[in-house]
C-alpha positions in Angstrom: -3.2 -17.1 2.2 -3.7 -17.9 5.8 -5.0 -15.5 8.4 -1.4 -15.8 10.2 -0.1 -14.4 7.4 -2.4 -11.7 6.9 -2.2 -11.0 10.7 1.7 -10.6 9.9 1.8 -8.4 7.2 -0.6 -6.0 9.0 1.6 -6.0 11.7 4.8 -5.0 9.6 3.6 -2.5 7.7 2.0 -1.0 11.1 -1.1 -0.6 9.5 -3.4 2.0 11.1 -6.9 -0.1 11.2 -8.6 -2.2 14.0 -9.8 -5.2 13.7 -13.6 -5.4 15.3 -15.7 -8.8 16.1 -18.4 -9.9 18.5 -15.4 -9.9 20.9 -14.1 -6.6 20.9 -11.6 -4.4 19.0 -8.3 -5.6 18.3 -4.5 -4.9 16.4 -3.2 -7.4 14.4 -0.5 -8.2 16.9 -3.2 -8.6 19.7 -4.6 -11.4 17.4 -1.4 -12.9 16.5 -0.1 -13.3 20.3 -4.0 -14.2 21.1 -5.5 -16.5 18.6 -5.1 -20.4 18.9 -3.1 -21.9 16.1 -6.2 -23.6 14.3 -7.6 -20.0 13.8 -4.7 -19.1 12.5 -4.1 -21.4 10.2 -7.7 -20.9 9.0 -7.4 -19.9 4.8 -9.0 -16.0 4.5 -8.9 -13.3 2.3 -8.1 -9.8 3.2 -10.4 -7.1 1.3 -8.9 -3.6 2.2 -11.0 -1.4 4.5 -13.6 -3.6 4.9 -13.2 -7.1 6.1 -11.0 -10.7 6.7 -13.3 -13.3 5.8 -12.9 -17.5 6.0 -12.4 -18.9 3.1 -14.6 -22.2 2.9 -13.3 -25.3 1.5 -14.8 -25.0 -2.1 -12.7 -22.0 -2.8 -15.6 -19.5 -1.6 -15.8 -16.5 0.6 -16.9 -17.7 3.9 -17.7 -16.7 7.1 -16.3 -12.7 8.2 -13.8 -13.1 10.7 -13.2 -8.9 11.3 -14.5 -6.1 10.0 -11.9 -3.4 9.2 -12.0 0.1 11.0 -9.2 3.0 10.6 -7.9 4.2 13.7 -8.5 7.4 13.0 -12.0 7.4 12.9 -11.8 5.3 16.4 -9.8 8.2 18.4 
């Protein structure tokens, strides 16, 4: 799976989370109008309520792209 596609399903099912970096806080359709296409295309794995992370070329668990945070505990 690519992070587009993660990004994408997110946005469908409205999912109530943030998604946090070094940069800020953002929704998933904030990332999918924001982030250039490499990034996007970028292979990743989405664990639930925790994190996206990179997913490196020998089939391992990279780099964390976002941390996971409810919006409920933000407000």
């Amino acid at each position: 799976m690519i992070l587009r596609e993660i990004l994408q399903i997110m946005k469908e099912k409205n999912a109530p989370i943030l998604l946090c970096n070094h940069k800020g806080e953002f929704e998933a359709s904030e990332l999918l109008e924001n982030l250039s296409e490499p990034m996007l295309k970028t292979a990743a794995h989405f664990q639930p309520g925790m994190y996206i992370a990179a997913i490196n070329e020998g089939g391992y668990l990279g780099e964390v792209l976002f941390k996971v945070k409810s919006k409920e505990a933000h407000a």
